[in-house]
C-alpha positions, 0 to 999 in steps of 0.5 A: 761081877762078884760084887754085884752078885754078893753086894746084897749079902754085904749090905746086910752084914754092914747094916747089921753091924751097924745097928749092933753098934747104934745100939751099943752107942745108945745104951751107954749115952751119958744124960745130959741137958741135952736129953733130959730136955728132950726126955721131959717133953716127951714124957710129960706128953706120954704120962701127963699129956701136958704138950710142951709145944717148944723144942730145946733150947739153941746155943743163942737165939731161944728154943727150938720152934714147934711140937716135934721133940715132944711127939718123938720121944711121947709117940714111942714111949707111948707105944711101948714104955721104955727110955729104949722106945724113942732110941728105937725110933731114932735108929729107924730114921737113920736107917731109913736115912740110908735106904733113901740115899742109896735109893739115889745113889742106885739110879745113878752108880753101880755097886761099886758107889754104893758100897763106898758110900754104904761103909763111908755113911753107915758105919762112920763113926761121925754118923753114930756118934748121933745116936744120942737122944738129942735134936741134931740128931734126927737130921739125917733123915730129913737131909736124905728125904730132902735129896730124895724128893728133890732127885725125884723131881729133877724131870717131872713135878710131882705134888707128892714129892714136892709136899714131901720136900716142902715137908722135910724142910719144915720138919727140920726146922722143928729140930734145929736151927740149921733146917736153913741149909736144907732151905738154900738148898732148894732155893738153888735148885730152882735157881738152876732149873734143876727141879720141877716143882709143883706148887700145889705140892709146895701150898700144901706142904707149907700148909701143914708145916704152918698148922703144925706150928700154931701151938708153938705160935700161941706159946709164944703169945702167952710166953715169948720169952722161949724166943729169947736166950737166956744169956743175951749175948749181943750178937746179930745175924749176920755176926758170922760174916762180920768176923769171918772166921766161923765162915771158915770153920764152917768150911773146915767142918765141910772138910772134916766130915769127907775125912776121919778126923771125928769130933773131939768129943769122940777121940780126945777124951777117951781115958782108959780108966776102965782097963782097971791098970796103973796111970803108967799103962793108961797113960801109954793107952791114951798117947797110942790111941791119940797118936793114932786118931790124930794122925789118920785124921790129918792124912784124911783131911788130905784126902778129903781136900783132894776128893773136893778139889776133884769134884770142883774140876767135875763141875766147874763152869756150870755153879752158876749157869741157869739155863745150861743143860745137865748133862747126866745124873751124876752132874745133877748129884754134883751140883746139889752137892754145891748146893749144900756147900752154898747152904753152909756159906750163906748160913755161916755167914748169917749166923751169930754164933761161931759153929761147931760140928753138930751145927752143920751135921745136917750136911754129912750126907752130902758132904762125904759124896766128894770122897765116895766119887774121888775113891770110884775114881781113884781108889779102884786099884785098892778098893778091897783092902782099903775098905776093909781097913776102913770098916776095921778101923770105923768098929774100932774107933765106935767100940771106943767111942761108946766106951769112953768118950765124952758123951758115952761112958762104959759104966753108964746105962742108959735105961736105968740113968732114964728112968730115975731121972723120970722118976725124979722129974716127971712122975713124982 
């Protein structure tokens, strides 16, 4: 009753903190070629209005299909000039990422879930490690509103919610190439009769995705090297399945997203260099912070393949059956939830890289469900305590992240790094 009672105010409080800290995140990013590819479509769109009607360049198979990229950094820009507009809007998505996932999960849980679920995704260091101007990140809300239409429609067609579905589909490949997940995804559902689906919706929704992609379309006839990678590497689709290895990384990734064993990128470059001390002192820092980061991590990975074993048991029996009824909301939820682990096999079975984690991030929301549920179940008795170390320990592990990682520095500013660059690059 207490919960139910303050759950509002302890939503915003965490929202707060943690747009406090997607905030702190973006203004320390570190200019890569991942942003300034990004940065440079969008403001040669926004100052020149030259449309560059690609995306950024993929790790093996050309440019990103489509006009997005541009139009989320231009659209910004263009409404308020700033290298922080298109952050902003970034942080909206994300936010909005939330408020549709927990939209399902408030149908189906009392608050005890969405709590959880609320710490687990918003503050998860894995989640705002991605507030950085670059394609995977965007993910998030495409990966909720795809959930979202699809719940929608788990009794009742809608044209509305299937244009959006078909939408969120389509958009995402827009942004990246693991917009397939998303795409298998509803192929399940349709195979378990676990939506219904209007396909007049669907017509339209493919429509619109196929008239946003005619620029993109004519590029390519003038220039169809943006379909090629520069470095041709000699892999195929299919490369993944072949050597089986990077289907289990994939699985592994699966896994690593339910626990706190965040990227490398994240807890393993941290130098402490910034405490001004002697190499003696940061020394000591860096083995702490490692020994620490590594060792939660491994005893989470624990607790994750535990939480997805007990998710197995919950709907073993039923992965594959057609016509069996769905007995309760949560069952449905479930379900999507392998739906998404089926996404990731077949994908990591037609890839021809090996992948890393933000190739399959697109998945995170759905791949932490199997904790959140195990936590309900069997995290009742210290689910006080255990989440507010964990909300301590998430602030801390961020506060890190954005102060010294590899992607993040505490003496980099973003907006000044942005505009120079644009200086250089685009106005000149």
């Amino acid at each position: 009753m207490f919960l139910e009672q303050r759950f509002k105010i302890i939503q915003i409080s965490l929202l707060i903190l943690g747009l406090f800290l997607a905030w702190f995140y973006a203004q320390h990013q570190i200019l890569t070629g991942d942003q300034t590819q990004m940065l440079y479509k969008g403001y040669m769109g926004a100052y020149k209005h030259v449309w560059i009607n690609y995306g950024n360049a993929a790790s093996a198979v050309g440019n990103v299909p489509g006009s997005m990229i541009s139009y989320v950094v231009a659209l910004p820009v263009m409404l308020y000039d700033s290298p922080m507009s298109p952050m902003f809007f970034l942080i909206f998505l994300h936010l909005a990422s939330y408020f549709l996932l927990d939209s399902v999960l408030k149908d189906i849980y009392k608050t005890d879930v969405r709590l959880i679920f609320l710490v687990l995704y918003w503050l998860n260091p894995w989640f705002l490690f991605e507030n950085i101007l670059y394609n995977p990140s965007y993910l998030f809300f495409f990966s909720a509103l795809h959930i979202w239409t699809a719940y929608k429609q788990r009794e009742k067609s809608s044209f509305v919610y299937s244009l959006l579905h078909v939408t969120a589909i389509g958009l995402a490949l827009q942004f990246h190439y693991s917009w397939i997940i998303l795409a298998l995804i509803s192929l399940y559902l349709l195979y378990k009769n676990m939506v219904k689906v209007n396909w007049y919706g669907v017509f339209f929704g493919t429509l619109v995705i196929g008239i946003s992609l005619v620029p993109y379309l004519q590029t390519v006839m003038q220039n169809n090297a943006i379909i090629h990678h520069a470095d041709d590497t000699g892999r195929y689709i299919g490369w993944g399945g072949v050597h089986v290895y990077p289907v289990l990384k994939s699985f592994l990734y699966w896994l690593r997203y339910g626990s706190f064993f965040f990227p490398n990128k994240l807890i393993a470059s941290a130098h402490f260099d910034w405490l001004g001390a002697s190499n003696f002192v940061q020394m000591i820092f860096v083995y702490g912070y490692k020994a620490l980061v590594f060792s939660v991590g491994a005893f989470t990975i624990y607790i994750s393949y535990k939480a997805n074993r007990y998710f197995y048991t919950l709907v073993k029996g039923k992965l594959f059956t057609r016509h069996q009824p769905i007995e309760t909301k949560q069952e449905w939820l479930l379900l999507y939830v392998f739906g998404a682990l089926v996404g990731v096999f077949v994908s990591s079975v037609l890839s021809p890289i090996i992948f890393s984690y933000w190739h399959l991030i697109i998945v995170f929301p759905f791949a932490i469900l199997p904790v959140v549920i195990y936590l309900k179940e069997y995290g009742q008795k210290y689910m006080p305590k255990l989440l507010i170390f964990i909300v301590l320990y998430f602030t801390f592990i961020n506060i890190m992240g954005a102060l010294d990682s590899r992607k993040y520095s505490i003496n980099t500013d973003y907006v000044q790094d942005t505009k120079a660059y644009i200086k250089k690059s685009v106005t000149q």
